[in-house]
N, C-alpha and C positions, 0 to 999 in steps of 0.2 A: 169515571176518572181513574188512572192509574198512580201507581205509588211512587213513580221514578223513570222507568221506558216509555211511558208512553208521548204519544205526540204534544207537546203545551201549545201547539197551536190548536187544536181539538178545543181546547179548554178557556181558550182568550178568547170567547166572543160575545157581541155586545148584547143583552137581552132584546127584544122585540121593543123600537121603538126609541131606543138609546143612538145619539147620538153625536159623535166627535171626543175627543178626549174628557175626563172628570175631572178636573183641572180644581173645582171646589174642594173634594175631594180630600187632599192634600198628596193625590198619586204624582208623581213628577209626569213633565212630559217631555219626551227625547226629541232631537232633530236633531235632522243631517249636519256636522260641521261645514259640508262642504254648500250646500244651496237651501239648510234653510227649512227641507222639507221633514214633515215628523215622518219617524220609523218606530218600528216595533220595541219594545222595552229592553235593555240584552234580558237575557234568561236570567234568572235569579230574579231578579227584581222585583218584588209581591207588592201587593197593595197595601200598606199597614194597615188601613182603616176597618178593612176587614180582615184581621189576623187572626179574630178572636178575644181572649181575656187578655186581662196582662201576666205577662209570663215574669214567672221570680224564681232565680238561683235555686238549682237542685239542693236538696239537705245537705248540709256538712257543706258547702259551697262557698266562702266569703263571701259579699256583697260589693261590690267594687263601688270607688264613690259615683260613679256614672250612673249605676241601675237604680239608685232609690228616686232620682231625678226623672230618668226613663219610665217608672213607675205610676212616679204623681202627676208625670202628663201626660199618663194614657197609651204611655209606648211598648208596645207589645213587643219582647224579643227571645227569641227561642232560644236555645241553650248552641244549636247550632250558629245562629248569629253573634250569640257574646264569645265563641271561639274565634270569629271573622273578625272582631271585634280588638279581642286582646291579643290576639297574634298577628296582624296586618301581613307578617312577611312567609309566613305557611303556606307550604303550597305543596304539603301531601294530599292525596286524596281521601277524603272524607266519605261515609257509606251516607247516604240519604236519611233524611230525619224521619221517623214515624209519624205518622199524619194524626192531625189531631180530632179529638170525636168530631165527628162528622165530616171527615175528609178536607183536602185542600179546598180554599173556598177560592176559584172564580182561577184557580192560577194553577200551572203543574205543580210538584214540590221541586223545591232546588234543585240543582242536577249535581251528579256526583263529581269531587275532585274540584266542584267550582270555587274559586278564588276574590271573586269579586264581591267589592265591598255590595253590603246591604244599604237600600234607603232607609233613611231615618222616620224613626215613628211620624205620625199624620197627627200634625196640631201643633208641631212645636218645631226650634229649628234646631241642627245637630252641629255637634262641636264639628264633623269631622263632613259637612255638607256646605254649599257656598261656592262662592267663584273660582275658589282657590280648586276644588276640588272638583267641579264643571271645566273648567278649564281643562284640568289634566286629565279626564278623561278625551274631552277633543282633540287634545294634543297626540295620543295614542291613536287617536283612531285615524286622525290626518298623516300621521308616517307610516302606518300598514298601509293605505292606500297609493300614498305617492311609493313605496316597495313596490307594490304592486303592478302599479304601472311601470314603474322601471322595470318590472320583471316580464311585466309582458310584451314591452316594446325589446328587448332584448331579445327573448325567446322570436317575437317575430323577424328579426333581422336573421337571426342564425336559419331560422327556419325557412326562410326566403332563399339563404345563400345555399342551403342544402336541395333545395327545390329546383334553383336556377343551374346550378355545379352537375346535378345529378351523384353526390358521392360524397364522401369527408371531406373537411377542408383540416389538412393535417401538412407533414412532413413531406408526405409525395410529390405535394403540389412545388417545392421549396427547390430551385438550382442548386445542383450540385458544388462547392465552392471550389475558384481555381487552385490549384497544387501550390504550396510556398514553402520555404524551409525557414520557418521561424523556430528554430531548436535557439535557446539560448549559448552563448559558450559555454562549452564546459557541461551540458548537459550525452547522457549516453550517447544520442543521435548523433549529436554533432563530433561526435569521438566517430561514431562508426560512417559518419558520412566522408569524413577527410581519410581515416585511414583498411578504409575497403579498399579503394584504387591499390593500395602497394600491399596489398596480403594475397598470393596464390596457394592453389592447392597444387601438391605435387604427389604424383601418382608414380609408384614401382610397379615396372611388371615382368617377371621372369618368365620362363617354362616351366613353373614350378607355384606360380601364382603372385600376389601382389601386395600392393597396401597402397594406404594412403597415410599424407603428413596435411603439412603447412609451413609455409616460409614465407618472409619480410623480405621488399626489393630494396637492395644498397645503393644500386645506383640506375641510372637511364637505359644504361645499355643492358641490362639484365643479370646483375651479381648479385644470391639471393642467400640469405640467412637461414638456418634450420637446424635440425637436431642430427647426429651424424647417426643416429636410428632408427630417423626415419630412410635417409638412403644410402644403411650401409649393405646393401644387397645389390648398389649396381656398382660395386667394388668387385663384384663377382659377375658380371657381367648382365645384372639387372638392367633393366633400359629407364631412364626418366622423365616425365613430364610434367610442363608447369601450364596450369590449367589459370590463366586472368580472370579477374572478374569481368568483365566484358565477355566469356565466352572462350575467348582464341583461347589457342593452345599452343605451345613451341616446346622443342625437346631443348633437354636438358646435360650437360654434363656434372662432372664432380672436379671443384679445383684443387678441395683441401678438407680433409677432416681428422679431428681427433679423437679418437675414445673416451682417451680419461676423464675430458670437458664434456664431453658429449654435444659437441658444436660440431656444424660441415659447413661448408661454402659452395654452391654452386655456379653454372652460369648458363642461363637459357638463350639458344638458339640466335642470332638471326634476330632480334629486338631491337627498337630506341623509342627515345621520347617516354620511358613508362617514370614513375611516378616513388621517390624513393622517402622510408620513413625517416621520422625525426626521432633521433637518441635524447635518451635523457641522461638521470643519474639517476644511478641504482642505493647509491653512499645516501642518499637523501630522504629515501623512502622511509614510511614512517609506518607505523602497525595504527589499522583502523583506517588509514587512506583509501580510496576510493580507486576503483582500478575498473578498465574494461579488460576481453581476451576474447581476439580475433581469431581464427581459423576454421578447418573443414572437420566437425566432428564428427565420424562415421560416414564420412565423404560427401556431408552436407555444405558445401562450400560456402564462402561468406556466412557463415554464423558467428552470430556476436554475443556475449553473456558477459553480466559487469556481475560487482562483487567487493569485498575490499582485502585490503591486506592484514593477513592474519596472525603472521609472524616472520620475525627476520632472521638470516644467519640459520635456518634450518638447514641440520644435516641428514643429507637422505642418501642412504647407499642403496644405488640400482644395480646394482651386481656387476659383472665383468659383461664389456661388449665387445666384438667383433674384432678380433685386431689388438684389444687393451691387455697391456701386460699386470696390469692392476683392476682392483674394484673399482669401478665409477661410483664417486661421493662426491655429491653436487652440496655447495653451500648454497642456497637455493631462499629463495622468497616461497613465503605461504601461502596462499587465498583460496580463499571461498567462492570466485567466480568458477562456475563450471566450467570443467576441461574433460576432455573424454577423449577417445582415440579416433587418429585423428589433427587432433589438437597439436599434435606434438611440431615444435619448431616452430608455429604461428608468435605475435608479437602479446604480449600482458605491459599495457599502456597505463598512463596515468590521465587523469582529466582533461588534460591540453592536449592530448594526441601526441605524444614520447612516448618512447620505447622505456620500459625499467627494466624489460626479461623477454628470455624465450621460454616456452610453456612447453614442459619435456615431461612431468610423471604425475603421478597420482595416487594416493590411498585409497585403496576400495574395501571393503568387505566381502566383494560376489568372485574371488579369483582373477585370475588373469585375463578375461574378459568381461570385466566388473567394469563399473559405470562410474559416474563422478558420484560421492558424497561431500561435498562441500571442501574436499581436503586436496589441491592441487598443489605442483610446486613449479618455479621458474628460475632457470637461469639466469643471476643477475645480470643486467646489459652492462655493464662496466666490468665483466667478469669475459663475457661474449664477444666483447669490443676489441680487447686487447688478443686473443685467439683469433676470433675472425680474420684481423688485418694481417696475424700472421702469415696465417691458411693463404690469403690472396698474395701475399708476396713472394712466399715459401712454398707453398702446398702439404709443411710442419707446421705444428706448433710446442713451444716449451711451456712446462709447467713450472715450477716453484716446489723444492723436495726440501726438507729438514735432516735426511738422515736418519731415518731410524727406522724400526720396522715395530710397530703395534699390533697387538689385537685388535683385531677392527669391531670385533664384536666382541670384547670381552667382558668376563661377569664382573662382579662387582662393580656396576654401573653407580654414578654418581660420586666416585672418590676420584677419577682422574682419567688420563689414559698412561696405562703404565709401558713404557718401555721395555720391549721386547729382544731387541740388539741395535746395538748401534752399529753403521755404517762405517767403516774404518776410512780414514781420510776426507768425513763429510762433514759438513756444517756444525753437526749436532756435538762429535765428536772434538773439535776444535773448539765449542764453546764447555768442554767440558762433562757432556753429561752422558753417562755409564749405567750401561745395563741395569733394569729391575727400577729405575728412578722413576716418580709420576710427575705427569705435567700435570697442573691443575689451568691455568691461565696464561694465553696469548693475547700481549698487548691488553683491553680491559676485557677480553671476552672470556666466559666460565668455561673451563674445558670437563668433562663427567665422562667421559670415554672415548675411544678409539676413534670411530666415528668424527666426532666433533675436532679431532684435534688433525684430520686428514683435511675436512672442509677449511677449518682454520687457515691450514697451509694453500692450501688448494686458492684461497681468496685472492693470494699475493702473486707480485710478481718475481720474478726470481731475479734474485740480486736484494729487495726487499730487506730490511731490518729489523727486525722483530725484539720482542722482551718479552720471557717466556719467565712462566712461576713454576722449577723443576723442586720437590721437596721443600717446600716453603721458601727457596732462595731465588732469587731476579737472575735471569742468565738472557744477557743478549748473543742472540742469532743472526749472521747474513745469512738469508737462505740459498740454497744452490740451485741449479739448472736440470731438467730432465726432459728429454725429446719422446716422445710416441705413449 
């Protein structure tokens, strides 16, 4: 007989002559919940009757009131049983008990880590033995079985369909689903689904080499919005093309551009019937708005990037362009939608597919062939609008002048923009205000420098009435007119 590994069926068997269960005894006898028939004991289960002596609390031990009872009827229980005992819900594993002189009689020893209750001493009946507790082991042993069968009737079904398939039954097996456009309004998609048809790429190309832009269509016949940087090279005999999203292609001319805005007008070829955007307001735009920005970045055509709006009323000077007798200072919208070159002259929309801007520069860190860092800027369309219509009427546009000549970048940033000279017989002068004064404030907006107070003007249209804070005093301004 072994101490713990060895086989306990080795060890069940009936001497020569024995036979059927010992039911006198007082061994239990098991049988099947399900029909009835006896089975084998579970493991653990010993014979009280032959246990041996009766076993009594190790020294230093209490006596619990159950054992002295267990005692005087004979009930043999080992030190490993009274732990089964007073702990019912343990269920670390236990090392095997040492066998007692003369080895386990007639049965293996317990098995390690076992959890099942012990049968109660042979002669007497046990608090914790009865219906109650026949019962509920039948009751276990009937839902592992009906598990069981669920599990194998399951497994055979799968195993059938794998057999019969030849292969998984997964995703592959699954139709493709038809194409639908369920974008909600106002989601990206459905921004770049309505205004892809009216955004082209437009393409320069000299003897001298090229680029590319992006431009908004105005109308049917093909009057198309853009930056006057992206085509101010076929002012010089650059050629132009406006490349549709569909593919085609038709040449292009030039109606009208201006530097200082940094707006042009075009009109392609030989068109109709094409697809023209919807304007918004730019006066309305709010910081933290939700925005998309259409165009061809690095002459990736129809790319779309959203973002939101980051700031408003930024003033950004892109230095002197082609033709401008001044710095180009855009009062310009901010965001964080990617824009990259390219970009320039394409449309910066709002959720409902409007125009707020054209998408003309950008803050890099990598030089002048730097990439987007989150930091764009756009044209307000309410700024574009009023230029635009001119460009197509005129092939001019006016701007909106104060009179005066600033540092456009001067030090002391943050106290104002100070006046540098005034214009003799111009706005500024007529309102009174004389060399070396600072503007701090046009209308409610902070003015901190040069810069800022160019954009400021720049917003308006000329004739416009303004209220400026020159030296802490309120000085109204009409502003005046300026061509080119």
């Amino acid at each position: 007989m072994t101490h713990g590994h060895g086989s306990a069926a080795d060890d069940r068997r009936d001497p020569p002559g024995a036979s059927g269960p010992q039911a006198a005894t007082g061994v239990p006898t098991y049988v099947d919940p399900i029909d009835g028939t006896p089975v084998p004991p579970p493991p653990g289960s010993a014979d009280p009757s032959s246990a041996g002596e009766p076993g009594t609390p190790p020294t230093g031990t209490p006596a619990t009131t159950e054992e002295p009872a267990r005692a005087a009827s004979g009930g043999a229980w080992s030190p490993w049983q009274r732990e089964q005992e007073s702990s019912a819900t343990r269920t670390a594993e236990l090392p095997p008990p040492a066998a007692p002189p003369g080895g386990w009689p007639d049965q293996a020893p317990p098995a390690q880590g076992s959890t099942a209750e012990p049968p109660p001493p042979a002669g007497r009946a046990s608090a914790r033995s009865g219906t109650a507790g026949s019962s509920g082991r039948g009751r276990t042993l009937v839902i592992g079985l009906v598990a069981g069968l669920l599990g194998g009737l399951l497994g055979g079904v799968v195993g059938h369909q794998l057999a019969e398939g030849g292969g998984s039954v997964g995703v592959l097996d699954s139709p493709i689903p038809e194409p639908g456009n369920n974008a909600p309004p106002g989601a990206v998609e459905a921004v770049a689904a309505r205004l892809l048809p009216s955004v082209v790429q437009i393409r320069v190309r000299s003897g001298s080499g090229g680029g590319e832009g992006s431009g908004m269509i105005l109308s049917p016949d093909g009057l198309v919005l853009t930056n006057n940087h992206v085509i101010d090279e076929a002012a010089g005999g650059a050629t132009l093309t406006a490349v549709f999203q569909d593919g085609r292609t038709a040449a292009a001319q030039i109606v009208g551009r201006d530097p200082s805005s940094d707006i042009a007008v075009i009109r392609v070829q030989g068109v109709s019937g094409l697809t023209p955007i919807e304007l918004g307001n730019s006066d309305a735009v709010r910081v933290g708005q939700q925005v998309v920005a259409i165009g061809s970045p690095l002459g990736l055509g129809g790319s779309v990037t959203s973002g939101i709006i980051s700031a408003v009323d930024r003033a950004v000077n892109v230095g002197p362009q082609i033709g401008a007798t001044d710095s180009t200072v855009l009062n310009a919208l901010q965001t964080d939608a990617a824009i990259n070159p390219g970009n320039s002259g394409g449309p910066l929309v709002d959720m409902q597919g409007r125009v707020i801007g054209v998408n003309s520069a950008i803050a890099t860190t990598g030089g002048a062939d730097g990439g987007s860092i989150g930091v764009g800027f756009s044209i307000p369309i309410n700024q574009a609008h009023r230029v635009a219509k001119e460009l197509e009427s005129t092939g001019v546009a006016t701007r909106a002048v104060l009179g005066v000549n600033v540092a456009v970048r001067d030090e002391g940033e943050g106290t104002g923009a100070v006046v540098g000279q005034v214009t003799p017989g111009g706005p500024a002068q007529l309102a009174g205000i004389v060399d070396g004064e600072v503007i701090t404030r046009v209308d409610d907006r902070v003015i901190t420098n040069g810069d800022e107070l160019v954009a400021a003007i720049r917003d308006h249209a000329p004739g416009d009435q303004v209220t400026l804070v020159v030296n802490g005093r309120l000085v109204q301004v009409t502003l005046g007119s300026k061509t080119g």
